[in-house]
C-alpha positions as CSV (number, residue, x, y, z in Angstrom):
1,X,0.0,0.0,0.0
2,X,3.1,2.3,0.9
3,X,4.8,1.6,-2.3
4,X,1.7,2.7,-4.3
5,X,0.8,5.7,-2.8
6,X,4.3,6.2,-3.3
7,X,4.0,6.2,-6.7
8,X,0.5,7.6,-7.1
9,X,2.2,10.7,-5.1
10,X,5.4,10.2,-8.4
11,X,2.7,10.4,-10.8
12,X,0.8,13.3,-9.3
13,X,4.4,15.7,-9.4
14,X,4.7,14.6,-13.0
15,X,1.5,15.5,-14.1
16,X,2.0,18.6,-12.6
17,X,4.7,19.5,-14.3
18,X,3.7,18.6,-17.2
19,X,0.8,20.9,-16.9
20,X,3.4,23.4,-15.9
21,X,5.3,23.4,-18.4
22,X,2.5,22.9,-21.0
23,X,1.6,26.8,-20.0
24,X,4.9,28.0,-20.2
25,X,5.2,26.7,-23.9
26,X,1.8,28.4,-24.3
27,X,3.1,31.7,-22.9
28,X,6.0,31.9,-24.8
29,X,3.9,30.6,-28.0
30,X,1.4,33.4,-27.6
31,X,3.4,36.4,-25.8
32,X,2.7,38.9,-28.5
33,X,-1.1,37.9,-28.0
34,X,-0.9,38.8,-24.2
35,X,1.1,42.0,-24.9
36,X,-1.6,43.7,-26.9
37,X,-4.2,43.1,-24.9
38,X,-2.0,44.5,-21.5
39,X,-2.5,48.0,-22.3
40,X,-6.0,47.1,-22.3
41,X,-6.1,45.8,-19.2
42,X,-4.1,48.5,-17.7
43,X,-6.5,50.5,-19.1
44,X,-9.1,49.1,-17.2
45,X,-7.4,48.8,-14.1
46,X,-7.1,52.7,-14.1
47,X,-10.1,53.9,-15.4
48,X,-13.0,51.1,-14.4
49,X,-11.6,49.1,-11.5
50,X,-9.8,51.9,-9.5
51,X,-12.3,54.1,-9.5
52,X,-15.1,51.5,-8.5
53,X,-13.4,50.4,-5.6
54,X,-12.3,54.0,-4.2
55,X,-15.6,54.8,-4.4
56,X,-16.6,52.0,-2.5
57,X,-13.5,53.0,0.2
58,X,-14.8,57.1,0.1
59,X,-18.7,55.6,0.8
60,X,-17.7,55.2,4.6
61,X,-15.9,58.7,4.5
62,X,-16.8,62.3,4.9
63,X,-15.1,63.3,1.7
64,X,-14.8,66.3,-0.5
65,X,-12.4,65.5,-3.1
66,X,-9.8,68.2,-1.1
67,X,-9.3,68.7,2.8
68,X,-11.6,67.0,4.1
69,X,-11.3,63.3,4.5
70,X,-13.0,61.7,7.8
71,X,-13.5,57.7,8.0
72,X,-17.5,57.9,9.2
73,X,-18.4,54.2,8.9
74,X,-22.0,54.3,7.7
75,X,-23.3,57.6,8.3
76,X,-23.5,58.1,4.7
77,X,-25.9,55.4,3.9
78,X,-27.7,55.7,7.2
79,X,-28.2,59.2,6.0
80,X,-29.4,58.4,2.4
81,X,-31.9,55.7,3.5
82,X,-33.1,59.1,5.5
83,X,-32.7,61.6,2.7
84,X,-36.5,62.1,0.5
85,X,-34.7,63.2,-1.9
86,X,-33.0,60.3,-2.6
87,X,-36.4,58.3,-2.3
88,X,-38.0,60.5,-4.3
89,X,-35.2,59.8,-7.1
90,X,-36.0,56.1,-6.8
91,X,-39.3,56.3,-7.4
92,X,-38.7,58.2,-10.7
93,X,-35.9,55.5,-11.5
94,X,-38.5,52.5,-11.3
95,X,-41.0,54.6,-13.4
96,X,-38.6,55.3,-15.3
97,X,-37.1,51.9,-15.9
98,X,-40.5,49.9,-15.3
99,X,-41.6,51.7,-18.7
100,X,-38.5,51.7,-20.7
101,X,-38.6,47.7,-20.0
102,X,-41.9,47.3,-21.3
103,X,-41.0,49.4,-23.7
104,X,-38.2,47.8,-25.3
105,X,-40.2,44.4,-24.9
106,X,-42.6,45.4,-27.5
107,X,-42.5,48.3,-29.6
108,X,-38.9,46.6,-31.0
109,X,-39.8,43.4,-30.6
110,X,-42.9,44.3,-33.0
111,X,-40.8,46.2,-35.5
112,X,-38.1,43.1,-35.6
113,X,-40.9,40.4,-36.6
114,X,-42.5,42.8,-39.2
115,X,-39.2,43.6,-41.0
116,X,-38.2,39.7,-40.7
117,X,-41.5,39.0,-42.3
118,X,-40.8,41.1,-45.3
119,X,-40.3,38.7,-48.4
120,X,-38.4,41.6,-50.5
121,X,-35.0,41.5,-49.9
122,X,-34.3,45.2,-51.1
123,X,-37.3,46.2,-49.3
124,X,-35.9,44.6,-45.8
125,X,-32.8,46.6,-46.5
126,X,-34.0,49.8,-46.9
127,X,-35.9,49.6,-43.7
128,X,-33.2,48.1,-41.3
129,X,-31.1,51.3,-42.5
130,X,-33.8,53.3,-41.7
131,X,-34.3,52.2,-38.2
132,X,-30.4,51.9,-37.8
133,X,-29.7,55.4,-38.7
134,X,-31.0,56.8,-35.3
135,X,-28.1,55.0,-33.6
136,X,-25.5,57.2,-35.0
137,X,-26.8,60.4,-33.9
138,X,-25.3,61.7,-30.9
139,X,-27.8,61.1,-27.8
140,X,-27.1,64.8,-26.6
141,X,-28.9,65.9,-29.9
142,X,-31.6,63.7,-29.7
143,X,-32.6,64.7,-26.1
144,X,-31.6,69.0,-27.5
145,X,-34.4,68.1,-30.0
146,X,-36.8,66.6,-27.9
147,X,-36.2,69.7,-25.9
148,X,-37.4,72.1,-28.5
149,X,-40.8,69.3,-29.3
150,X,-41.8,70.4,-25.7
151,X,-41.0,73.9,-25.4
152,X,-43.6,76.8,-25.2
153,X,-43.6,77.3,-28.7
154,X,-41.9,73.6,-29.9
155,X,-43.5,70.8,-32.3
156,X,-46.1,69.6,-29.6
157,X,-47.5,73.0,-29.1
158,X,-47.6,74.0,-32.2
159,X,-49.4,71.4,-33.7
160,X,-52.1,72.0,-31.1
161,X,-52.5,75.0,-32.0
162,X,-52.7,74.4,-36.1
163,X,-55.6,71.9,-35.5
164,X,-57.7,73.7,-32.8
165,X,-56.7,72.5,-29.5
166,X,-54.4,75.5,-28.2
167,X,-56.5,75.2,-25.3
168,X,-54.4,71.3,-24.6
169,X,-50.9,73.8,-25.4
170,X,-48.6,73.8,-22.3
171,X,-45.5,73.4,-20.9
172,X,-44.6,70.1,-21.5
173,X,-41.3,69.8,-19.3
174,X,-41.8,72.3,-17.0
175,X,-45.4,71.0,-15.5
176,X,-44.5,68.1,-12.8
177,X,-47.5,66.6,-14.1
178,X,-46.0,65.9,-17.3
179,X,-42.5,66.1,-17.4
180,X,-41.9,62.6,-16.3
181,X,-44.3,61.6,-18.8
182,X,-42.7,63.7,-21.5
183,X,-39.4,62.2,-20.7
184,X,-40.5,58.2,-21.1
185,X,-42.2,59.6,-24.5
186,X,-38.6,60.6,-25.9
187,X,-37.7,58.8,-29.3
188,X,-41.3,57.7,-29.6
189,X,-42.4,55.4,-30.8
190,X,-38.8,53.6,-29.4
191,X,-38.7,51.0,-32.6
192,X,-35.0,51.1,-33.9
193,X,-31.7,50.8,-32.2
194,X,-29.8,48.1,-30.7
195,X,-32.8,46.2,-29.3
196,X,-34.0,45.9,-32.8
197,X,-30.8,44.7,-34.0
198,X,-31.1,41.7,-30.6
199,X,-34.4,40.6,-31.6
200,X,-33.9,40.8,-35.1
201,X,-30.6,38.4,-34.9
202,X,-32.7,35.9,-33.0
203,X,-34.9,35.8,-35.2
204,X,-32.5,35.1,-38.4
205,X,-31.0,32.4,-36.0
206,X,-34.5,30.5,-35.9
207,X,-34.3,27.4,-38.4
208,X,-36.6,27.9,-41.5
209,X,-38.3,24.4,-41.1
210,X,-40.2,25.2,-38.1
211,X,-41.9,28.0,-40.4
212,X,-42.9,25.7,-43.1
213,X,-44.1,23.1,-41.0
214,X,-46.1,25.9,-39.1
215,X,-47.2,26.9,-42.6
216,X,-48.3,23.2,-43.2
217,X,-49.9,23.7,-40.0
218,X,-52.2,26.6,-41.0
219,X,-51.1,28.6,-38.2
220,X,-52.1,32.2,-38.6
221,X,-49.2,35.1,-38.2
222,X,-50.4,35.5,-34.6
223,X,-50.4,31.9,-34.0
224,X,-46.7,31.7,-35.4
225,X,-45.2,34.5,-33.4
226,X,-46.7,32.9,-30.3
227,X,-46.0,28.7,-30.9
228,X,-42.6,29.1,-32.5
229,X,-40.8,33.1,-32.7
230,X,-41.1,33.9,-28.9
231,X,-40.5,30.9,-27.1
232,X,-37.5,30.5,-28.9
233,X,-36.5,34.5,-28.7
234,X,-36.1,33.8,-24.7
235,X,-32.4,34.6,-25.0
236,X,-33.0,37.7,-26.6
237,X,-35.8,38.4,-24.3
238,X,-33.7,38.2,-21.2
239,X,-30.8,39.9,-23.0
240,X,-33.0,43.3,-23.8
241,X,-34.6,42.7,-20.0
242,X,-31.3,43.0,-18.8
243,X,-29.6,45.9,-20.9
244,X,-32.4,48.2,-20.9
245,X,-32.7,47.9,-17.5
246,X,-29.1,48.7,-16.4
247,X,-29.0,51.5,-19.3
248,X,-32.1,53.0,-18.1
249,X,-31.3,52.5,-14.4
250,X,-28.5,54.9,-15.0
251,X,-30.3,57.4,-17.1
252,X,-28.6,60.9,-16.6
253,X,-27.3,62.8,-19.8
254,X,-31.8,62.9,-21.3
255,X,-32.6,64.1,-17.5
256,X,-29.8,66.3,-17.0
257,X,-30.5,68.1,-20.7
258,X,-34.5,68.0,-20.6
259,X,-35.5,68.9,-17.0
260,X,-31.6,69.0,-14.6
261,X,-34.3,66.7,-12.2
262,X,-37.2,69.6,-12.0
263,X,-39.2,70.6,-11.7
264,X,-38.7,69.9,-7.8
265,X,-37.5,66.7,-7.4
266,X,-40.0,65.3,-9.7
267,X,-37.8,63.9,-12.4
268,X,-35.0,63.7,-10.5
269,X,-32.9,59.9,-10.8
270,X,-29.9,58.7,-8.6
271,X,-27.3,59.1,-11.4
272,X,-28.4,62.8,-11.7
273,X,-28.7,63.1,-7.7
274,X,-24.9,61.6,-7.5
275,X,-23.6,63.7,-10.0
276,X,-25.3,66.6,-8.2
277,X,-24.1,66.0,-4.7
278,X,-20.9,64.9,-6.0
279,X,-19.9,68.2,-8.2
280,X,-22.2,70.7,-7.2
281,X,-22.0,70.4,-3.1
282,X,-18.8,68.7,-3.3
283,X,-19.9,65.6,-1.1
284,X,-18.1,63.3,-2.8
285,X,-18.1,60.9,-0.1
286,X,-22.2,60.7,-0.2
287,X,-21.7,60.8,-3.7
288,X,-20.1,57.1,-3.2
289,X,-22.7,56.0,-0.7
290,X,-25.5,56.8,-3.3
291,X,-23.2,54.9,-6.6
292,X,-22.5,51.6,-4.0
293,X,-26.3,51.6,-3.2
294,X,-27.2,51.7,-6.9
295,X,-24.5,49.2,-8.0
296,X,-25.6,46.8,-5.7
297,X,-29.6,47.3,-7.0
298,X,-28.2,46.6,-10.1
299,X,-26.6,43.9,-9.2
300,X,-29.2,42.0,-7.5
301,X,-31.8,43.0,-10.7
302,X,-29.2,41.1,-13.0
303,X,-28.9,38.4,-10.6
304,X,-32.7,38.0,-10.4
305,X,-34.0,38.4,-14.4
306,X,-31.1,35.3,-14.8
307,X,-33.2,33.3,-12.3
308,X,-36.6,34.3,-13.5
309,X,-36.0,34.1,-17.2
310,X,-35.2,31.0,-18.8
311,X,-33.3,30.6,-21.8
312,X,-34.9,29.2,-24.8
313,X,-33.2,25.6,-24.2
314,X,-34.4,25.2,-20.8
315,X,-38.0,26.5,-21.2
316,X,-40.8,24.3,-20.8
């Protein structure tokens, strides 16, 4: 028994070593592979990961960026679960991110299976570089033009006023009736972009013979986008569930350019409230506290549309 453990314990060292020196001759095979992607990394390091963990460090600290710099444990996020401000930005983040969801599960998703539906190549063309073209505008124009559609005298009012209904004219972004409304209304009516480009890759992906046999089938268009396109679009579905959420989540620049969070608080979101109390009152410390609690809400979202949303291979 000795004498083979013995040499099971031989074996084990030369397997290792083996393995060892397999990765060595892969390192020096592939060195110049490794060297052009360390600047990214560095890169990273500097710019993503640094920055993320000293803001989670400068959450416990009364900080201002200069002379002040006091280790306060968790005052800062007993203070923000206190602050109605900040609750009042949450609110307006949910709204704001429970629409743009719902959005982005339909409006696209309806766009994608009409344009995959077309027969005409030439014709498909023509409209996938018409719904494309929006994504190479600059989103800081966009929201400027959206600004003018609901000023005094923008689109919105204007057209009131052409077909009879001045009376309906008002200020769009400046009422905190409407502006929060106004705001989820922005690139109405939200059918091109990247979450046409998901859903229209999925379906692409889908194999042809389930259409014919669907065909053979008699299943009507209806009856074809429910049996066989979005049971196997799950993927995609949990892919745009996921993105628009975190994109939206962080929504600052269309806030910041349309309203700066007025009127009031009333379309006021966490990014915009961070950046406020972070480079406006120079608490840059609180700053942190609010960026840590919205990371972690993240998080935990991401964590919990994995669980709840199947992919296609696993669905029942």
């Amino acid at each position: 028994m000795k004498q083979t453990t013995a040499i099971s314990g031989t074996d084990y060292d030369s397997q290792q070593a083996a393995s060892a020196s397999s990765r060595r001759r892969r390192l020096a095979a592939n060195w110049k592979a490794y060297a052009f992607l360390l600047p990214i990394f560095v890169s990273m390091g500097l710019f993503k990961y640094t920055p993320f963990f000293t803001a989670i460090v400068k959450s416990f600290y009364e900080w201002n960026g200069a002379n002040i710099n006091k280790f306060i444990g968790f005052g800062n996020f007993v203070r923000l679960f206190q602050d109605p401000t900040f609750h009042a930005s949450l609110v307006n983040i949910f709204l704001f991110t429970g629409s743009f969801v719902l959005i982005q599960l339909t409006f696209p998703l309806y766009a994608a299976v009409v344009l995959y539906r077309i027969g005409r190549q030439g014709v498909q063309n023509a409209y996938k570089t018409l719904f494309l073209v929006p994504m190479v505008v600059p989103y800081i124009i966009i929201y400027l033009l959206w600004r003018w559609i609901y000023a005094g005298e923008g689109a919105i009012n204007q057209f009131l006023q052409l077909i009879g209904l001045e009376q309906l004219a008002q200020s769009w972004l400046g009422d905190s009736s409407w502006a929060l409304v106004s705001i989820i209304f922005v690139n109405f009516p939200w059918i091109g972009g990247i979450y046409l480009l998901i859903y229209l890759a999925g379906l692409i992906t889908i194999p042809q013979e389930l259409f014919e046999v669907g065909k053979l089938e008699g299943l009507t268009g209806w009856q074809r986008f429910r049996h066989i396109e979005l049971p196997l679009l799950k993927n995609q579905l949990r892919l745009v569930v996921l993105l628009a959420f975190i994109n939206q989540f962080q929504s600052f620049e269309n806030v910041l350019v349309l309203t700066n969070g007025g009127p009031g608080f009333s379309t006021l979101t966490p990014a915009l409230y961070l950046y406020k109390q972070g480079f406006e009152y120079n608490e840059l410390g609180y700053a942190s506290a609010v960026g840590v609690v919205v990371f972690v809400i993240l998080t935990v979202a991401s964590v919990l549309a994995n669980k709840l949303i199947k992919p296609a291979d696993k669905a029942d």
